[in-house]
N, C-alpha and C positions, 0 to 999 in steps of 0.2 A: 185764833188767838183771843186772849181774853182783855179788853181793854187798853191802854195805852201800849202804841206803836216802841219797842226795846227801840234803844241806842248805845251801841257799846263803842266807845272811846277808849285809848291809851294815852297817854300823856306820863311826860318826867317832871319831877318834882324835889329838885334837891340831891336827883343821885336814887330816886325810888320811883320805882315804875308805878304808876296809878291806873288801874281800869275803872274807868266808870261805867255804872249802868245804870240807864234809868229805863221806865216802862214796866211793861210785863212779859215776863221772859217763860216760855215754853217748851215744847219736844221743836217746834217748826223754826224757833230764835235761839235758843240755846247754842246752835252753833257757832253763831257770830262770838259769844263767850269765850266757846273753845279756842278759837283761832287766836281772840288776843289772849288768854292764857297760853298755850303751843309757843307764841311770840315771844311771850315776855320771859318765858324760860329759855329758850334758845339763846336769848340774851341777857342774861341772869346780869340785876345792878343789884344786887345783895338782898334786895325785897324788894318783893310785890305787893300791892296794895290792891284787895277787889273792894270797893268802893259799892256797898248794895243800899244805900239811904234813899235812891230814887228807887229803887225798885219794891212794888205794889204787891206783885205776884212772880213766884215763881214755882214749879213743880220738880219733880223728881230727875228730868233730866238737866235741870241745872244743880241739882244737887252733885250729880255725875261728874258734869263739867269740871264744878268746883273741886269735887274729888281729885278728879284726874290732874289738874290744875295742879293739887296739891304735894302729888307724888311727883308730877314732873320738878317741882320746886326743888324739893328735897334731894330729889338725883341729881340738881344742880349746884345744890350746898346753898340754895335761896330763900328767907325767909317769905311765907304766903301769910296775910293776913286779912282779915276782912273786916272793912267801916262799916258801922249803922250812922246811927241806930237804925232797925231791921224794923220795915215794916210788919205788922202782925199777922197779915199772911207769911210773910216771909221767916219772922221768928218762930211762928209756930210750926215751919215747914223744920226748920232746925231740931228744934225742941222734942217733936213729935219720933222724928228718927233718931235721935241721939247724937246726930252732927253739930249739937251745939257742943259738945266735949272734944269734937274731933278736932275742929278749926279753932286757929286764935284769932275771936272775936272781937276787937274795938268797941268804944261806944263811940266813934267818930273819927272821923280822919284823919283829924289834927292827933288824937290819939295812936292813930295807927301808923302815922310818920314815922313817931319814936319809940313805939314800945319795944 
């Protein structure tokens, strides 16, 4: 892994599921993502919130994650949204494949509660 140890958390927020992540997240951490996304659709509170402001790095299979994340949401009738702001690894990870048009991106939390 490449630098700071990931930690993914869930936590509710008003009636909105929040993941957070911080570190640097991988093919070998990535999974921990999946799991609370898998979770937080199985128990759809009307949105999800992935919370990526702590996170440094991430590669292509948390793109995946998030992907899949996404599609579960949606078979759930759940809103998925994602906080930054995105660190510049992490935007460019976006940017770079065109998943920045895919996901609805926040610039922050507090943002992504309401939008």
């Amino acid at each position: 892994m490449i630098g700071d140890e990931p930690v993914v958390t869930a936590t509710a927020y008003e009636g909105v599921a929040v993941i957070h992540v911080s570190g640097d997240l991988d093919e070998d951490t990535a999974p921990c993502l999946t799991e609370a996304l898998v979770e937080a659709a199985a128990h759809p509170s009307g949105r999800t919130v992935v919370d990526l402001s702590g996170t440094g790095f991430a590669d292509s299979s948390v793109l995946h994650a998030l992907l899949h994340g996404q599609k579960l949401h949606r078979a759930a009738m759940a809103s998925f949204v994602i906080a930054g702001p995105l660190q510049a690894a992490v935007h460019r990870l976006f940017e770079v494949t065109g998943s920045d048009r895919v996901f609805r991106v926040a610039d922050s939390l507090e943002a992504a509660l309401t939008c």
